[in-house]
C-alpha positions as a Python dict, from the first residue, in 0.01 Angstrom:
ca = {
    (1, 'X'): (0, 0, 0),
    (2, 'X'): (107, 357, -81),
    (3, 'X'): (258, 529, 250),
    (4, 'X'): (113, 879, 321),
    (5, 'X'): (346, 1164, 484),
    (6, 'X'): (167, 1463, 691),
    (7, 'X'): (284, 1743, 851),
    (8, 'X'): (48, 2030, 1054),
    (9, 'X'): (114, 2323, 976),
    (10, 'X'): (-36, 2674, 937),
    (11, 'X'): (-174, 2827, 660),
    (12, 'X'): (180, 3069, 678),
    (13, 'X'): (374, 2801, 824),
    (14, 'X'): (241, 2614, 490),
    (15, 'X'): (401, 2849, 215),
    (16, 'X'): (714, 2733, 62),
    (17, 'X'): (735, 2436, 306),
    (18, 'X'): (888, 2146, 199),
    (19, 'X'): (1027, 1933, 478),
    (20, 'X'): (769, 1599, 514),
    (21, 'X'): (738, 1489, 872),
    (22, 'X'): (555, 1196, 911),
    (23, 'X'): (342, 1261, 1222),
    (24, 'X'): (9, 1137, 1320),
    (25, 'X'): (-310, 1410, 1233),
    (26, 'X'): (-461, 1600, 1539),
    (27, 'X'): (-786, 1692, 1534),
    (28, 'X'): (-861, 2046, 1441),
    (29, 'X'): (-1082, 2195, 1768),
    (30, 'X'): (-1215, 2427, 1522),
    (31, 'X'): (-1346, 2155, 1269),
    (32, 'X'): (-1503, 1942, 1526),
    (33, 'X'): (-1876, 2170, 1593),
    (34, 'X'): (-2119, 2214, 1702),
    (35, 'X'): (-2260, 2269, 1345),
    (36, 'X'): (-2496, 2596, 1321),
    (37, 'X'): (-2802, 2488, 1198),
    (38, 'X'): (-2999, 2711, 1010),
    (39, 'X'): (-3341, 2671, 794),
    (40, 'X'): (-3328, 2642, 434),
    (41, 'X'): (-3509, 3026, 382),
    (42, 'X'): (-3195, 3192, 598),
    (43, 'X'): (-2935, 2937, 375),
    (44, 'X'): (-3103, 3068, 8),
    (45, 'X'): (-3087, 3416, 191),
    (46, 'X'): (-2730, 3365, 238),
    (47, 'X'): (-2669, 3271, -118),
    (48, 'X'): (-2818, 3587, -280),
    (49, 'X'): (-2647, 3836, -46),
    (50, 'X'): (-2313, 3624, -30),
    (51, 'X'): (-2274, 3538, -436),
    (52, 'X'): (-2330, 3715, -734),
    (53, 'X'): (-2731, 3788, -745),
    (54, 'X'): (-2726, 3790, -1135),
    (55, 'X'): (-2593, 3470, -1180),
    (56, 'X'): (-2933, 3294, -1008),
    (57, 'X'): (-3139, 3452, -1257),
    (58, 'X'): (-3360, 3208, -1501),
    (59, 'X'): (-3200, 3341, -1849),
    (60, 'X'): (-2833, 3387, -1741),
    (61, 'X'): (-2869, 2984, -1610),
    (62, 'X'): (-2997, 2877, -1958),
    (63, 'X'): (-2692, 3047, -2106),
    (64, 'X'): (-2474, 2880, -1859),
    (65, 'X'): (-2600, 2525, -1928),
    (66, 'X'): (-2532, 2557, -2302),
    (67, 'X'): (-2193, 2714, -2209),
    (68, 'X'): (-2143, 2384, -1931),
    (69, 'X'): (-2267, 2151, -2191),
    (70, 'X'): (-2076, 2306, -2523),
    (71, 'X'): (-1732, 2308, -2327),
    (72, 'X'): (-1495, 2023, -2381),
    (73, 'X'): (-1279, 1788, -2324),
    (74, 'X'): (-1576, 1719, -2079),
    (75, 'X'): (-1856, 1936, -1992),
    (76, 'X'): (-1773, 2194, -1728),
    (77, 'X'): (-1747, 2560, -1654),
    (78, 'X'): (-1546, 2823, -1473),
    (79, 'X'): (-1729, 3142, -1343),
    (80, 'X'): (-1572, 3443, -1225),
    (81, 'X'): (-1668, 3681, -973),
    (82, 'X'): (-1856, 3426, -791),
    (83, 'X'): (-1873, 3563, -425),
    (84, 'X'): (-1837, 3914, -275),
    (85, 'X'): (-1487, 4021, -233),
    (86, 'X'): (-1490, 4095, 95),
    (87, 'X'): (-1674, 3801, 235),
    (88, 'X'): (-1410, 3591, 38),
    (89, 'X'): (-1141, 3779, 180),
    (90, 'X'): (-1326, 3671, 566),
    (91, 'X'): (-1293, 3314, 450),
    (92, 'X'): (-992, 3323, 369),
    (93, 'X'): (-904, 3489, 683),
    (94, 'X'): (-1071, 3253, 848),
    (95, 'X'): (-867, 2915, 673),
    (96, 'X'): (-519, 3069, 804),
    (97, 'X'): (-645, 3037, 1124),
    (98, 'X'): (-695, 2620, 1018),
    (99, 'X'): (-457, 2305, 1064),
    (100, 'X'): (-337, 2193, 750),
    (101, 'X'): (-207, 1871, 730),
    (102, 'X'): (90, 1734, 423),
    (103, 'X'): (-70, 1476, 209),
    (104, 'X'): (204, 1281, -15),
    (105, 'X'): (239, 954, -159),
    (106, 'X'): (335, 917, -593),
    (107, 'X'): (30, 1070, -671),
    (108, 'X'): (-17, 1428, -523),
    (109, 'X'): (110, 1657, -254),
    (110, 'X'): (-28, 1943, -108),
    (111, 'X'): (-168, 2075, 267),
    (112, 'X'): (-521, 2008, 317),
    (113, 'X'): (-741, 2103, 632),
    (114, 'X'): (-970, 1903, 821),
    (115, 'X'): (-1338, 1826, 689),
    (116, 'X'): (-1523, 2143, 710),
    (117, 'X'): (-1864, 1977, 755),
    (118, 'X'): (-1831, 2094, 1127),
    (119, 'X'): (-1618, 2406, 1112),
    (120, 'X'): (-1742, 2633, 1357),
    (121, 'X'): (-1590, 2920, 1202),
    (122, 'X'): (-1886, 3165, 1112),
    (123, 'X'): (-1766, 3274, 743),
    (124, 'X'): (-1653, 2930, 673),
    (125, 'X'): (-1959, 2792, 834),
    (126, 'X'): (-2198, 3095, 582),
    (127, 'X'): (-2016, 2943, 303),
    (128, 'X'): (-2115, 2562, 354),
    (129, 'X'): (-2459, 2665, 364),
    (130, 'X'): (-2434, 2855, 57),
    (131, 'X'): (-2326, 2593, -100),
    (132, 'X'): (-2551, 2323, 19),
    (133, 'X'): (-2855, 2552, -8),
    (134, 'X'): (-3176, 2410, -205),
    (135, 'X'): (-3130, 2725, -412),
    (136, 'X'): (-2765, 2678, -489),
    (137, 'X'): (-2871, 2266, -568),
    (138, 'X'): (-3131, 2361, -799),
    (139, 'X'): (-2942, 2642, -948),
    (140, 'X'): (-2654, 2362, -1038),
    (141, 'X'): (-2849, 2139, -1134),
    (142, 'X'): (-3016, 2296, -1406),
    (143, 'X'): (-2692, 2379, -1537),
    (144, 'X'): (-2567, 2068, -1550),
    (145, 'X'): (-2818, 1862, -1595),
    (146, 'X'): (-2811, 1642, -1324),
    (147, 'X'): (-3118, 1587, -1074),
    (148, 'X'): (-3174, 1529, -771),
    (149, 'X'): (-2882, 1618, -563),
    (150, 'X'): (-2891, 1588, -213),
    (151, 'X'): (-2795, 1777, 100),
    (152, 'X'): (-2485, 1544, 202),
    (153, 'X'): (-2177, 1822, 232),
    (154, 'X'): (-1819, 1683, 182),
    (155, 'X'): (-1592, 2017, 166),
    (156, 'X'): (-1203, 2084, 265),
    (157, 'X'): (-930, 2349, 163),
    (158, 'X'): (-625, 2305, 34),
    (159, 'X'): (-271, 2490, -22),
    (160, 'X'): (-87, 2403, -281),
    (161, 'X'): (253, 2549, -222),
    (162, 'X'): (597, 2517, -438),
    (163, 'X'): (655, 2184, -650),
    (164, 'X'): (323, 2076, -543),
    (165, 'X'): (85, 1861, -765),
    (166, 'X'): (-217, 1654, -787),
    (167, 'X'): (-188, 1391, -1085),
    (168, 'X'): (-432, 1277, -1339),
    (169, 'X'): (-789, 1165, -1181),
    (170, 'X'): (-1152, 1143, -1246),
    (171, 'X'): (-1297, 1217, -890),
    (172, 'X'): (-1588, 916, -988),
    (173, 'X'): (-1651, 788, -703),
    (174, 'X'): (-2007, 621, -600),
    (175, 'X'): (-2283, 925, -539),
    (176, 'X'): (-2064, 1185, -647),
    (177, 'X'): (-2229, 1372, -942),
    (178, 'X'): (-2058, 1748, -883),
    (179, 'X'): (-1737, 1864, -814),
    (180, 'X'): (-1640, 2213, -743),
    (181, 'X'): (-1350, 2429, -671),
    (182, 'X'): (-1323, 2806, -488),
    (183, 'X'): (-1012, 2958, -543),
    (184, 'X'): (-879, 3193, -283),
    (185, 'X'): (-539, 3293, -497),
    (186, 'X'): (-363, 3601, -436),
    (187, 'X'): (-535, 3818, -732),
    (188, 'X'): (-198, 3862, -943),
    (189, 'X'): (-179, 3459, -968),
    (190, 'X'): (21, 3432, -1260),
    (191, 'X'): (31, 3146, -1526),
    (192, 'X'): (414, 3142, -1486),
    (193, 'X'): (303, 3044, -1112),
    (194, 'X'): (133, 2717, -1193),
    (195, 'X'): (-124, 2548, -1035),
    (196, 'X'): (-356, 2498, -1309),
    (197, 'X'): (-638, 2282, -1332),
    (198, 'X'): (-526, 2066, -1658),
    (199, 'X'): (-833, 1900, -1840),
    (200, 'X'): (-793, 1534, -2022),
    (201, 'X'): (-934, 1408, -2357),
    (202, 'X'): (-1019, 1070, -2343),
    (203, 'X'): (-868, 794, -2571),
    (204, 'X'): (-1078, 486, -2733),
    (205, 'X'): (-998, 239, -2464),
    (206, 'X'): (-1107, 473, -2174),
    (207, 'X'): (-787, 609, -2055),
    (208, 'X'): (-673, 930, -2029),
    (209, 'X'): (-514, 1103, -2295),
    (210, 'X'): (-372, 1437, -2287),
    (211, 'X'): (-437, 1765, -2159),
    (212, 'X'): (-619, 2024, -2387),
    (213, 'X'): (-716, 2270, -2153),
    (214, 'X'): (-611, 2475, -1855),
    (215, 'X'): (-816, 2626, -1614),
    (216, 'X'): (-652, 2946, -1403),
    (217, 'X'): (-683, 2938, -1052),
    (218, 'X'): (-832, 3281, -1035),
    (219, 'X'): (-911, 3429, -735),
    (220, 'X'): (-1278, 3468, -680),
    (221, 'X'): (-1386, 3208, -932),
    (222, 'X'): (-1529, 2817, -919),
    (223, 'X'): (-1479, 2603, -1153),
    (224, 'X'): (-1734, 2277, -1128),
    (225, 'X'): (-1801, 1975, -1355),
    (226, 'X'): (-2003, 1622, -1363),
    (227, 'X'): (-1778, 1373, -1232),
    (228, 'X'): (-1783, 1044, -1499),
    (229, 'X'): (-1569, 790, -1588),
    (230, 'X'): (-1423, 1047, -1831),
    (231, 'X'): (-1367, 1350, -1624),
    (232, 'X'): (-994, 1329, -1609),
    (233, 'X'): (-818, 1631, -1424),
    (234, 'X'): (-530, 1701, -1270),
    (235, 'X'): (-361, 2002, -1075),
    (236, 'X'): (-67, 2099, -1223),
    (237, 'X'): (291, 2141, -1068),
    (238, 'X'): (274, 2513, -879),
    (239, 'X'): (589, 2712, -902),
    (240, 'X'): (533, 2956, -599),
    (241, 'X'): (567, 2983, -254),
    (242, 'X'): (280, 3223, -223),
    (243, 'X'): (30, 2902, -188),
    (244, 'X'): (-274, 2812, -438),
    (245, 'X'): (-539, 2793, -158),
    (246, 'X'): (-878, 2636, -229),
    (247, 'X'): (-1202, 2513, -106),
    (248, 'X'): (-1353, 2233, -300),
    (249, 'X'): (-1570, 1949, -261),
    (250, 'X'): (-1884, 1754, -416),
    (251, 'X'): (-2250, 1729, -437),
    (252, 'X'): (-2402, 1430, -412),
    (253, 'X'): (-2682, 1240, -605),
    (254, 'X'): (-2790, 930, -770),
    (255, 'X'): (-2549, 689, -938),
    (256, 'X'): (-2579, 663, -1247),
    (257, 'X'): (-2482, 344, -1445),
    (258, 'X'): (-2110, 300, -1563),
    (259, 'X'): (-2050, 155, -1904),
    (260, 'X'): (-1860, -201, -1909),
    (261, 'X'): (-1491, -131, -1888),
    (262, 'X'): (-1321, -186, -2257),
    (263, 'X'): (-1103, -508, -2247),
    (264, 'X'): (-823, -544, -2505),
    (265, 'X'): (-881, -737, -2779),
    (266, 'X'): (-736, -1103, -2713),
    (267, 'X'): (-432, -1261, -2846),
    (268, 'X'): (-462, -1460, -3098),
    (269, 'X'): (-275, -1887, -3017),
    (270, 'X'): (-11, -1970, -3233),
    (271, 'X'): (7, -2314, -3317),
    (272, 'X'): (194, -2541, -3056),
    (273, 'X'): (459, -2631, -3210),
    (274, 'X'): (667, -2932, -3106),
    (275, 'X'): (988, -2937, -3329),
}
């Protein structure tokens, strides 16, 4: 089995860190509850003071769902401007304050924080409802397409600092029908800083096949797409100590059926031969 390094650190203590210390996680006091509670009226509230009011509108979603469903290599979409400034700016005031723990093994490495389903921090805690809200759901899901998604929440951050990298992935995984990334990067990000999110064609036999398109990490903006079989991604190397911080996660729904996997095509017996 792969062996998995973590370290807690900071969000500070987290840029341009490189040392791996394998030490056991510790719970994060501030990720633990209580969880506010709060009724599904004050939650769609939230959303239309917190986020962009003219995205919710009926005829800028229609023109969103043909944008989700034209883009390729998979469907997806990236939207700018999503929250308001400054309440972004109290999140992300609010995630420095976090444990973030190393996570490395072949695959990826990068700082993540604890679950935020119970994070008691209140701008933290404003954006999981947001996010989870019946309003937000249905808003989603009429841009993508896909019904029915429930109220389960499964949301972290994440820092990726210098020479950190998440490799090629598909995030299917049973239930999960959205995923979704925030990005809280300084506002001068640069593509010379890395940290793209790198987008995968598909090949005949169901693999992976190259990347044909980038997505900046730009602050203020989520990027979300239907997670498939085919919804290869991957974060690309970052070459800054400034940190690409995050919050991402998925909404859940009902499987959906996954084709047969493709099986080479068999090799053909030569005849024994017993000279």
């Amino acid at each position: 089995s792969e062996e998995e390094e973590e370290e807690e650190v900071s969000e500070e203590e987290a840029e341009g860190a490189k040392e791996e210390v394998a030490v056991e996680d510790e719970e994060d006091p501030l990720c633990v509850g209580p969880v506010e509670e709060v009724s599904e009226e004050e939650a769609n509230r939230l959303l239309l003071s917190l986020a962009n009011p003219s995205l919710f509108d009926d005829s800028k979603s229609d023109l969103l769902h043909q944008e989700f469903s034209a883009n390729s290599p998979f469907p997806h979409l990236q939207i700018n401007d999503f929250l308001d400034p400054s309440f972004l700016e109290s999140v992300r005031d609010e995630l420095s304050r976090l444990k973030f723990s190393l996570r490395s093994n072949d695959l990826y490495e990068f700082f993540q924080s604890s679950s935020l389903v119970k994070c008691s921090l209140p701008n933290v805690t404003k954006l999981r409802h947001i996010l989870y809200s019946s309003k937000f759901r249905d808003w989603i899901s009429k841009i993508t397409g896909i019904k029915n998604l429930k109220t389960q929440v499964d949301m972290s951050s994440a820092i990726y600092s210098d020479a950190h990298y998440l490799l090629c992935h598909d995030d299917e995984l049973e239930g999960r029908r959205i995923a979704y990334i925030i990005y809280l990067t300084p506002d001068d990000w640069a593509e010379t800083d890395g940290g793209y999110l790198g987008l995968f064609d598909t090949k005949k036999d169901g693999e992976p096949g190259e990347i044909v398109k980038n997505l900046p990490p730009t602050w203020n903006s989520m990027s979300f797409f239907a997670t498939t079989v085919n919804s290869f991604h991957q974060v690309n190397e970052v070459f800054s100590p400034r940190g690409r911080l995050s919050v991402s996660g998925w909404l859940y729904g009902d499987p959906f059926d996954r084709p047969e996997p493709s099986l080479p095509p068999p090799i053909p017996l030569l005849p024994a031969s017993f000279s």
